[in-house]
C-alpha positions in Angstrom: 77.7 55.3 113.9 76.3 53.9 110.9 79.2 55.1 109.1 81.4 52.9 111.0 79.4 50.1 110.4 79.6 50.1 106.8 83.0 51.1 106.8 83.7 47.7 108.5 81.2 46.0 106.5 83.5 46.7 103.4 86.7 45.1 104.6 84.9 41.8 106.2 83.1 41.1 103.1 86.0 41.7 101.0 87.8 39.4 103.3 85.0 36.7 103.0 85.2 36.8 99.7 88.8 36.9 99.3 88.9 33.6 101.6 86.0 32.3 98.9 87.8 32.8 96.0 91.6 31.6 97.2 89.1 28.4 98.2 86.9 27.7 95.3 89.3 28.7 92.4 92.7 28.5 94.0 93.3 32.4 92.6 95.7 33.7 95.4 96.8 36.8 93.4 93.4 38.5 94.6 95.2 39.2 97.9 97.6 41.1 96.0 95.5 43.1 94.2 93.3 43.8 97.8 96.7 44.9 99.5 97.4 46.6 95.9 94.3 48.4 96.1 94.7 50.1 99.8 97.6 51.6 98.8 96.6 53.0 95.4 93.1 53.9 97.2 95.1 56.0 99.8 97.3 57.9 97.6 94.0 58.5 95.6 92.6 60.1 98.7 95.3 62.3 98.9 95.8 63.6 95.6 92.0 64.9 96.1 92.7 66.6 98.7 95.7 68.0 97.3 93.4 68.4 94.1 91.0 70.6 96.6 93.4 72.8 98.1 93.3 75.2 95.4 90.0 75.3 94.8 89.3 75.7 97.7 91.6 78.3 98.7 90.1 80.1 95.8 86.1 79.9 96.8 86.5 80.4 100.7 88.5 83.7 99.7 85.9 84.7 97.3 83.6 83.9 100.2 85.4 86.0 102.8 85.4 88.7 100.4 81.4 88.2 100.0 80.9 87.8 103.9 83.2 91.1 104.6 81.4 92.7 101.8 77.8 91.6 103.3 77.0 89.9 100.0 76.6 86.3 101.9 74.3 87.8 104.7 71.9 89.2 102.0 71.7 86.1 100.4 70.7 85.0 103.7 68.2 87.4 104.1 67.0 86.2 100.8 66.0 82.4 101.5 65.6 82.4 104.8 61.8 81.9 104.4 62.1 78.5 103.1 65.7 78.0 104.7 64.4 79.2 108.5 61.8 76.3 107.6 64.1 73.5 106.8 66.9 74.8 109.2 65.0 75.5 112.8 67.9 75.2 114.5 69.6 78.4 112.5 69.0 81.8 113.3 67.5 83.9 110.7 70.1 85.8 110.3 73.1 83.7 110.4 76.1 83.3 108.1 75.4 80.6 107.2 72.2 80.6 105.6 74.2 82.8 102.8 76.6 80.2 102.5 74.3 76.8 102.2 72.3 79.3 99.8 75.8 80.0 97.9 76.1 75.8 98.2 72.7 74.6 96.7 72.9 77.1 94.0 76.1 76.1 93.0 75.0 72.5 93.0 71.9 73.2 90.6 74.0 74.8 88.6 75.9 71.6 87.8 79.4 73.3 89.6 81.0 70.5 91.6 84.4 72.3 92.2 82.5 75.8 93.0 80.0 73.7 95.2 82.3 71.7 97.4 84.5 74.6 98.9 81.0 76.7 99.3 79.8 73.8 101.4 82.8 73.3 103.7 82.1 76.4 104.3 78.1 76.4 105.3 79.6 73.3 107.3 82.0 75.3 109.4 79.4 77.7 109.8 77.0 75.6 111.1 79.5 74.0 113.7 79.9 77.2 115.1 76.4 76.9 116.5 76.7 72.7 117.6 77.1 72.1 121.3 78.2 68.8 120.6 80.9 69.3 118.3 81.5 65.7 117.6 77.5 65.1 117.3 76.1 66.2 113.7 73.4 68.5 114.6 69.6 68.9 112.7 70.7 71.2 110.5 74.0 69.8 109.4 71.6 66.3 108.4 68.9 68.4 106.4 72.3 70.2 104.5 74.3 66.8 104.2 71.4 65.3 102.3 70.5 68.4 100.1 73.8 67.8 98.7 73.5 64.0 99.2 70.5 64.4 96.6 72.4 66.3 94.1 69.8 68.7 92.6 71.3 69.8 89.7 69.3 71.9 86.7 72.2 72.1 84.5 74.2 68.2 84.0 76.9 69.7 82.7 79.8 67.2 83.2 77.5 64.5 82.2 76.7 66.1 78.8 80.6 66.6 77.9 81.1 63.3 78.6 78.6 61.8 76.2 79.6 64.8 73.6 83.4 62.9 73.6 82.1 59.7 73.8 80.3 60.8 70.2 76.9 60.6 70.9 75.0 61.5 68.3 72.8 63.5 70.6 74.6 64.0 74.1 72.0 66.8 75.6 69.1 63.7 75.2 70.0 62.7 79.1 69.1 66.0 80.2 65.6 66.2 80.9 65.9 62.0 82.2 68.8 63.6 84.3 66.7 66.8 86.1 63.5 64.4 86.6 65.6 62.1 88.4 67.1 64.7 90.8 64.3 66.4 91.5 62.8 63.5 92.5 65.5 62.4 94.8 65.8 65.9 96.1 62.0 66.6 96.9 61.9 63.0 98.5 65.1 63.9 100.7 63.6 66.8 102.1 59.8 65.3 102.4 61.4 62.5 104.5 63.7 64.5 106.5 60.9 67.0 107.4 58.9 64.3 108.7 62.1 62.9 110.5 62.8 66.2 112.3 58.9 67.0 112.9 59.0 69.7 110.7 55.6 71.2 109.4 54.7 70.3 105.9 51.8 72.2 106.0 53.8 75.4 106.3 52.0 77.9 103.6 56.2 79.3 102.9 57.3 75.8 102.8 54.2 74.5 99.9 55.2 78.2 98.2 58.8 77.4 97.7 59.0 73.8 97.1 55.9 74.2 94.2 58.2 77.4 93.5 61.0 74.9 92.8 58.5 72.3 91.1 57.6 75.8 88.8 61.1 76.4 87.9 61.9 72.6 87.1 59.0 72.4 84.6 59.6 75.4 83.0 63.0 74.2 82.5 62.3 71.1 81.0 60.2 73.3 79.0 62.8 75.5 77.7 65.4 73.1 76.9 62.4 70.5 75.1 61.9 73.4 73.0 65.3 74.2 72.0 67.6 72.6 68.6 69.2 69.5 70.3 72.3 71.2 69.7 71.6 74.2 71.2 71.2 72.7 75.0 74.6 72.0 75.5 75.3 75.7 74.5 72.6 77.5 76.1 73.2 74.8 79.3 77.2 75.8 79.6 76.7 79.2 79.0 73.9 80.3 81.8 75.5 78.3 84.5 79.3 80.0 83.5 77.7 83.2 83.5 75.7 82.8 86.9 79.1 81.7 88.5 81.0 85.1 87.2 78.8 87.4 88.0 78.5 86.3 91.4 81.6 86.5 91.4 81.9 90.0 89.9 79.3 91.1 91.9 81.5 90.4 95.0 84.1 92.5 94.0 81.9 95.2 93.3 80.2 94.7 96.5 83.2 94.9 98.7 84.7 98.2 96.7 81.7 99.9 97.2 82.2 99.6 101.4 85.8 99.8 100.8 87.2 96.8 101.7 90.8 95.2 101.2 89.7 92.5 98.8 92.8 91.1 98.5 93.5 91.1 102.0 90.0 89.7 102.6 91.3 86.9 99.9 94.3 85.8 101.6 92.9 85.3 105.0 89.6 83.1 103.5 92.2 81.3 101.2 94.2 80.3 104.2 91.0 78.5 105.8 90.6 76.9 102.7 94.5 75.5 103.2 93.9 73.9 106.7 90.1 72.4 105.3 91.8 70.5 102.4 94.4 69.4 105.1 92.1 68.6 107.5 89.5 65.7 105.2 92.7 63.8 103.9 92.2 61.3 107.0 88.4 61.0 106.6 88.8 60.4 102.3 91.8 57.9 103.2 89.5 56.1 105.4 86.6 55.8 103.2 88.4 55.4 99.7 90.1 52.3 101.0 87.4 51.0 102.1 85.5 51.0 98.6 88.9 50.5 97.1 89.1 46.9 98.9 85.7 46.4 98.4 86.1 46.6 94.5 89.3 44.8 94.5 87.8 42.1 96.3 85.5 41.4 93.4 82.3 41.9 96.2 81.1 45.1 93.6 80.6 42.1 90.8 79.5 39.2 92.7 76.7 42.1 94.1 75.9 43.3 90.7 75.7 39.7 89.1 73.2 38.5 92.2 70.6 41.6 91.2 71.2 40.5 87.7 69.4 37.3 88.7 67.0 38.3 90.9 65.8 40.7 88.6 65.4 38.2 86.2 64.2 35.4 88.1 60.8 38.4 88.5 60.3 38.4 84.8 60.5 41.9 84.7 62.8 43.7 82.2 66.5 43.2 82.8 68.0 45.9 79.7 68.1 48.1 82.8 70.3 45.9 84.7 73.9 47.0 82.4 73.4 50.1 84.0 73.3 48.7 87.7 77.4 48.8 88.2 76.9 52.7 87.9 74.2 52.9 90.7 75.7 50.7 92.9 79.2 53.0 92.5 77.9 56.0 92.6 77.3 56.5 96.4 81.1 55.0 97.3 83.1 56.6 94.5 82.3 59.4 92.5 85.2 58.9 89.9 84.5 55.5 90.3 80.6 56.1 89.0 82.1 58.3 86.3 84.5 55.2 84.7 81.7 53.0 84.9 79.3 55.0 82.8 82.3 55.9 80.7 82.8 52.3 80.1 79.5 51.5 80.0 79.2 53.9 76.9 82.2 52.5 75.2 81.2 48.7 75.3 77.5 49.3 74.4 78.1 52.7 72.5 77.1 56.4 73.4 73.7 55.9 72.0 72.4 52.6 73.9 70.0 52.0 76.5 72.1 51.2 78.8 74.1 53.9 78.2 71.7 56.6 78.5 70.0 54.9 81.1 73.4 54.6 83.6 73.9 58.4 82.8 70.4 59.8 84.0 71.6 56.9 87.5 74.4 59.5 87.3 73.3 62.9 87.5 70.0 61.6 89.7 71.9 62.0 92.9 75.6 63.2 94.3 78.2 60.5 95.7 77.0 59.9 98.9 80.0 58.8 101.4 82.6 61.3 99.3 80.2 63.6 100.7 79.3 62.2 104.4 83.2 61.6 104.4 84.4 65.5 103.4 81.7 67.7 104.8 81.8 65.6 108.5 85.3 65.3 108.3 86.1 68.8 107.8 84.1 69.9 110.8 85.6 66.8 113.3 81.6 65.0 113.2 82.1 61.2 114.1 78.5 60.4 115.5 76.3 61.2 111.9 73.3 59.9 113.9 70.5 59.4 111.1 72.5 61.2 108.2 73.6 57.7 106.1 69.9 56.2 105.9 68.3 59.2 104.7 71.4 60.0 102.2 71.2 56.6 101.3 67.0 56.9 100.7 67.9 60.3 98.7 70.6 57.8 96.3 68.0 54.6 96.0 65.0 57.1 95.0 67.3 59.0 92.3 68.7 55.9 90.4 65.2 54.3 90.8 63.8 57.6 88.9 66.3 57.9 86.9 65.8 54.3 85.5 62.2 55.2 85.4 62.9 58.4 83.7 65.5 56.1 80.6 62.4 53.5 80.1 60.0 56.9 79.8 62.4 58.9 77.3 64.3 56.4 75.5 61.7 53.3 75.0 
């Protein structure tokens, strides 16, 4: 419901404003480029989706190989102490607790396109237990705003970008980047838990979030201690190598109980067919939206008001360059991506503003591209409490990861 609400927020304030500025400054080509923009937004949304096909096609066979080969059930079997906490509503047992495992691993390791299909797939999963199938359930919320939240140990899209944009240093972000997400993250799931009356006290729940607080530091650790040009490498190469060897290990897996593979293959890669087909209505609906929204000018007449406010505090306002990026990033994750882009070619690779819009970047994921695809692909239209606890998840990241640019980079 909330989702709907915003959705028509967008168009009415990029109406009001289009009515302001045909008023006040007699500019009538800004209905053009509104009307301009719904199209251009729509064929957008489809070109992602036929973007997705093939990846997709390619992870949910890999995934049917690993379910046939029992691969995703250990996994399972693995986290479901921490993931029967979080996920109450799952059986212990259940596919899908290998699959959202398969997800947020994925995710840390920095792997949108290997991450996206592997969720789809936790998603289906988990809609096989809903009794309301048009109702997002417990379990789907706490897994929406994992995702939401982004955690990500390894930034490595981020880093490539600053490395072409000729920073002299384009690993520096990282450790800004996986203080910001694990902020956002831990935050989601602290609020969530208290949302769904789930107990904090749990001795396996304190054990595997420190765990995870453990792992964090020790990797900011290990990166601090490495040659600056050495991250990048060392970053790329464990994330890559993770990736394959799951992947091998599936293979081997599903020869050792004799399995078709490829036959396994084509039936998951057909799912993954019908997903991509499925979410094109659900991204055309909410890529228009933000694509009116932008056109409309609303995205600058919003950033230019926090510019004043911020200022009209006293506080510091250096920050404020990187606010376009924040305010993107949960509407458009390309969108997010050209604004830190051109943030880093107006003020240079190397600025404040620069580094401090990419650490907004890699705090959190893009929030409606993700509400949008994972409900969408499942059939959810009532989200319930899923967009103000994805939207607490986004606010907490870029606040940390503005927090995070003033602690490293001032």
């Amino acid at each position: 419901m909330a989702l709907n609400y915003i959705w028509i927020a967008f168009f009415l304030i990029a109406f009001a404003v289009c009515i302001g500025v045909s008023i006040f400054s007699g500019d009538l080509s800004i209905w053009s480029s509104v009307m301009n923009a719904t199209f251009t937004s729509a064929s957008t949304a489809f070109e992602l989706s036929l973007g997705l096909t093939g990846v997709l096609s390619l992870w949910l066979g890999l995934m049917k190989i690993g379910e046939r080969a029992g691969v995703i059930n250990f996994f399972g079997r693995l986290v479901s102490p921490l993931f029967s906490r979080l996920f109450p509503g799952v059986p212990k047992n259940h596919p899908a607790m290998g699959s959202i495992f398969m997800n947020f691993s994925a995710n840390m390791l920095g792997l949108d396109n290997a991450a996206t299909p592997l969720g789809l797939k936790a998603m289906q999963e988990l809609q096989e237990l809903n009794r309301e199938k048009d109702t997002a359930t417990d379990a789907m919320i706490m897994f929406l705003v994992l995702n939401a939240s982004g955690l990500c140990l390894i930034p490595i899209s981020i880093i490539m970008y600053r490395a072409q944009a000729g920073a002299a240093n384009p690993t520096d972000v990282f450790l800004p980047i996986l203080t910001a997400t694990f902020i956002a993250t831990f935050v989601g799931i602290i609020a969530l838990c208290i949302k769904q009356r789930i107990r904090l006290t749990d001795p396996v729940l304190i054990a595997w979030l420190g765990g995870l607080a453990l792992l964090v530091g020790a990797m900011v650790w290990f990166f601090s201690s490495l040659p600056q040009e050495a991250v990048q490498v060392y970053s790329g190469f464990m994330a890559n190598c993770l990736l394959f060897s799951v992947i091998v290990g599936f293979l081997i897996a599903a020869m050792r109980k004799k399995i078709n593979v490829y036959e396994a293959f084509i039936d998951g890669a057909k799912d993954g067919f019908q997903t991509a087909v499925k979410i094109i209505p659900y991204l055309v609906a909410i890529l228009v939206a933000i694509g009116v929204f932008r056109a409309s000018g609303a995205m600058d007449i919003l950033t230019q008001a926090m510019q004043w406010l911020v200022g009209l505090t006293g506080l510091d306002t250096e920050w404020v360059g990187a606010l376009p990026t924040a305010l993107m990033k949960p509407l458009s994750g390309s969108g997010s991506r050209g604004m830190m882009v051109d943030l880093m070619s107006t003020y240079g690779p190397d600025s404040f503003v620069a580094r401090c819009s990419a650490a907004i970047q890699g705090s959190t994921d893009t929030m409606f591209y993700v509400l949008a695809v994972y409900f969408g692909s499942v059939g959810i239209k009532r989200t319930r409490y899923a967009v103000p606890y994805a939207l607490l998840a986004d606010l907490t990241g870029s606040a940390a990861g503005i927090l995070a640019a003033y602690i490293f980079f001032t």
